[in-house]
N, C-alpha and C positions, 0 to 999 in steps of 0.2 A: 427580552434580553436573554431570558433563558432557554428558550427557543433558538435565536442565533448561538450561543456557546455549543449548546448539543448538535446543531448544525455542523459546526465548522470541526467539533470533536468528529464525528461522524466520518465527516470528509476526510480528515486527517486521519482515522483508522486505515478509512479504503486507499488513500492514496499509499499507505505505511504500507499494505498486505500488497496492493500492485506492482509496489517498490519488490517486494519479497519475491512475487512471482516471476519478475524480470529478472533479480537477479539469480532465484532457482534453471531458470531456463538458459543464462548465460552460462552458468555452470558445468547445465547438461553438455551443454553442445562443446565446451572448453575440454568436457571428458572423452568425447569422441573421438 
C-alpha cells in the first residue's frame, strides 16, 4: 500500500516538473 502511494506521489512530482518544463519552453518561444 505504501509502495503504490510513493508510486503514484512520484509520478505526480515528475508529471508536475514536466508540466513546468512545457510550460518554461512555451514561454521561451512567446518571448521570441
Amino acid at each position: 500500500m505504501e509502495e503504490i502511494i510513493f508510486e503514484t506521489e512520484k509520478e505526480a512530482i515528475f508529471m508536475a516538473l514536466e508540466h513546468t518544463n512545457n510550460n518554461k519552453n512555451q514561454t521561451a518561444k512567446l518571448c521570441y
